[in-house]
C-alpha positions in Angstrom: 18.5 209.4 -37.2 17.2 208.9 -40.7 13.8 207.9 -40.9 10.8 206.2 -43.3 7.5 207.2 -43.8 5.4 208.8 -46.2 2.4 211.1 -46.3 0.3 213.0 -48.9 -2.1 215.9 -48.6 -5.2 217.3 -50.5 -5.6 220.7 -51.7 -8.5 221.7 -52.6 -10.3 224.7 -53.3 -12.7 225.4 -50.6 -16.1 225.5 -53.0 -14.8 222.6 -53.7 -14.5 220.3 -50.9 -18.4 222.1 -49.4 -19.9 221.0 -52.8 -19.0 217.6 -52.2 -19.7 217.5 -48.7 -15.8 216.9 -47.7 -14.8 216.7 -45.0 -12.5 220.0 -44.2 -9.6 219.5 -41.7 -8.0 222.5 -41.7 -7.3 225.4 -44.0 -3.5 226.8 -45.4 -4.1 230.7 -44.4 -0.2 231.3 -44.9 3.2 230.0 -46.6 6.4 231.1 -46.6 9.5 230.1 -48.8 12.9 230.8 -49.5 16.4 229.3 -50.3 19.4 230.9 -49.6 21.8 228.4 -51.2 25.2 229.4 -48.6 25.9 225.9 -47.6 24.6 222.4 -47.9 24.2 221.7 -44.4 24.4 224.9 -42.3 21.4 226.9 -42.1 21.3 230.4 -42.1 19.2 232.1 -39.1 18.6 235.1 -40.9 16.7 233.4 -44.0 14.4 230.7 -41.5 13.2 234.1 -39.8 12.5 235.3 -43.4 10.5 232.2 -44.1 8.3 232.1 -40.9 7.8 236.5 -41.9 6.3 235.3 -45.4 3.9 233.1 -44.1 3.1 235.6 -41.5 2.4 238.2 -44.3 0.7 235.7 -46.4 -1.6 235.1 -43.8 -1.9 238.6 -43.3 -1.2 237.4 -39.1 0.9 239.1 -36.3 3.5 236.6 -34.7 0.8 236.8 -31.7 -1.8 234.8 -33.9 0.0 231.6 -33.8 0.0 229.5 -30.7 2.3 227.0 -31.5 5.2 226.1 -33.8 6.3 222.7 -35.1 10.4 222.7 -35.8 12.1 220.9 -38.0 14.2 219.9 -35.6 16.9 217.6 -37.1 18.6 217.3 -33.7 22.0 219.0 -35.1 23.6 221.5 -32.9 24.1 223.9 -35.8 20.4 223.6 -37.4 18.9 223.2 -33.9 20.4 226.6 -32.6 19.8 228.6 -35.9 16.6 227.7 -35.8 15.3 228.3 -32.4 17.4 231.5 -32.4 15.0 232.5 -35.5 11.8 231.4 -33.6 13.4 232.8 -30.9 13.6 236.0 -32.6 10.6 236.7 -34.1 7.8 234.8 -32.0 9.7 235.4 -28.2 10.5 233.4 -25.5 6.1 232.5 -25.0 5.9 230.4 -28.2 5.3 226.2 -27.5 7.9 224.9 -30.0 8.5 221.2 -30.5 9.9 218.5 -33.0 8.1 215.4 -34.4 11.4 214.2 -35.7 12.3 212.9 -32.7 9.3 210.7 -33.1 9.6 209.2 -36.3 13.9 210.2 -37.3 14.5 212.6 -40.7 12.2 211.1 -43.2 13.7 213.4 -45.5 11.5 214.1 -48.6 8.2 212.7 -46.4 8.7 215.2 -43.4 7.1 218.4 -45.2 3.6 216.5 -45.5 3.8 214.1 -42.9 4.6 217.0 -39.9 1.8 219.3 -41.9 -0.5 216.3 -40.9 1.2 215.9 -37.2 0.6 219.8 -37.1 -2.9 219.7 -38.4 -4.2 216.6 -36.0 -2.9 218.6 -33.0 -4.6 221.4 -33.9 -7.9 219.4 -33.9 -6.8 217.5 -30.9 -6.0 220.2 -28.8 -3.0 217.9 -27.9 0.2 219.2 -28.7 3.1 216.4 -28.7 6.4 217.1 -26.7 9.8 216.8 -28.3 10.6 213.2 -27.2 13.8 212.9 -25.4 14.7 216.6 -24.9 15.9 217.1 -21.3 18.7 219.0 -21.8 18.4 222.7 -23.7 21.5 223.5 -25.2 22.1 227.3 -23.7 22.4 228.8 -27.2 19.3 227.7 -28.6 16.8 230.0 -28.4 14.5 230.8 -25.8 11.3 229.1 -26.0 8.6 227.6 -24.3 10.0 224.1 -25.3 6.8 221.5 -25.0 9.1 218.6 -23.0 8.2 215.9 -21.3 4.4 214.7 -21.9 1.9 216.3 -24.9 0.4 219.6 -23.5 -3.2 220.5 -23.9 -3.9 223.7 -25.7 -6.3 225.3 -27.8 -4.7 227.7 -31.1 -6.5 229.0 -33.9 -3.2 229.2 -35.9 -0.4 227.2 -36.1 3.0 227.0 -37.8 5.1 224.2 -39.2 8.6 225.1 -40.6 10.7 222.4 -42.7 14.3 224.0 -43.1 16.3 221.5 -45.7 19.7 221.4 -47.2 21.3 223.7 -49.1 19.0 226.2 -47.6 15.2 225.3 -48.6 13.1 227.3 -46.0 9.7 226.8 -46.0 6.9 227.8 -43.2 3.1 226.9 -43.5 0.4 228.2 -41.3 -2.6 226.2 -40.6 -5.9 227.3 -39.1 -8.7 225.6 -37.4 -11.5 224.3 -38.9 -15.2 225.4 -38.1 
């Protein structure tokens, strides 16, 4: 289901934002892009794992560092499965996944800054939203610790969002807490 929304981010340099007395929500420690460009609207597993490994090595983190991972989560059997497989493959079956797409729909262009924020504000919160209306796992997703249900209650230092778009656009941000 397409979506609408919009959402906008500021950057700014950390001497910065403390001169002016900003408050600092959260800080970019890691990002991770890459396009592979084999087909409009089939993601490659391979390239998503490559994605989420750049941020990773931006960030200068093991996979154990991040406690949680927002998916894109587009709710199509082929992107679904590629990308839990790639979570899957490179955090294990302990990492909390879930999609704030099935909140809102695809809002396309938006869903990069708006599920940074969604990311960001559970970090603070300590309340991580479940994947609204997943019951059923499809067996060849990957194994995770899908967050179903009801929001869980957690506390993470890092966390990951990953927006995987057409034509192969892979990108993975790491975010860690504030203070």
């Amino acid at each position: 289901m397409i979506g609408e929304g919009g959402g906008m981010l500021v950057l700014e340099e950390l001497e910065h934002a403390q001169a002016r007395g900003a408050h600092i929500y959260a800080e970019i420690v890691g990002f991770g892009s890459n396009a592979d460009g084999a087909h409009s609207t089939r993601p490659e597993q391979a390239t998503m794992r490559r994605a989420m490994e750049l941020a990773l090595e931006d960030a200068n983190l093991s996979p154990d560092a991040i406690g949680y991972v927002n998916g894109h989560g587009t709710a199509t059997e082929q992107g679904d499965i590629a990308e839990t497989l790639a979570t899957s493959s490179l955090f294990g079956p302990r990492m909390p996944l879930s999609s704030q797409k099935s909140f809102l729909g695809h809002t396309l262009g938006a869903c990069g800054a708006l599920e940074s924020w969604f990311s960001i504000e559970m970090l603070n919160s300590d309340r991580y939203m479940h994947t609204l209306n997943l019951v059923d796992i499809d067996p060849q997703c990957g194994e995770l610790d899908y967050i179903v249900s009801e929001p869980r209650h957690m506390s993470n230092e890092y966390v990951m969002n990953n927006n995987f778009a057409f034509g192969g656009v892979n990108t993975s941000l790491i975010f860690r807490r504030w203070g």
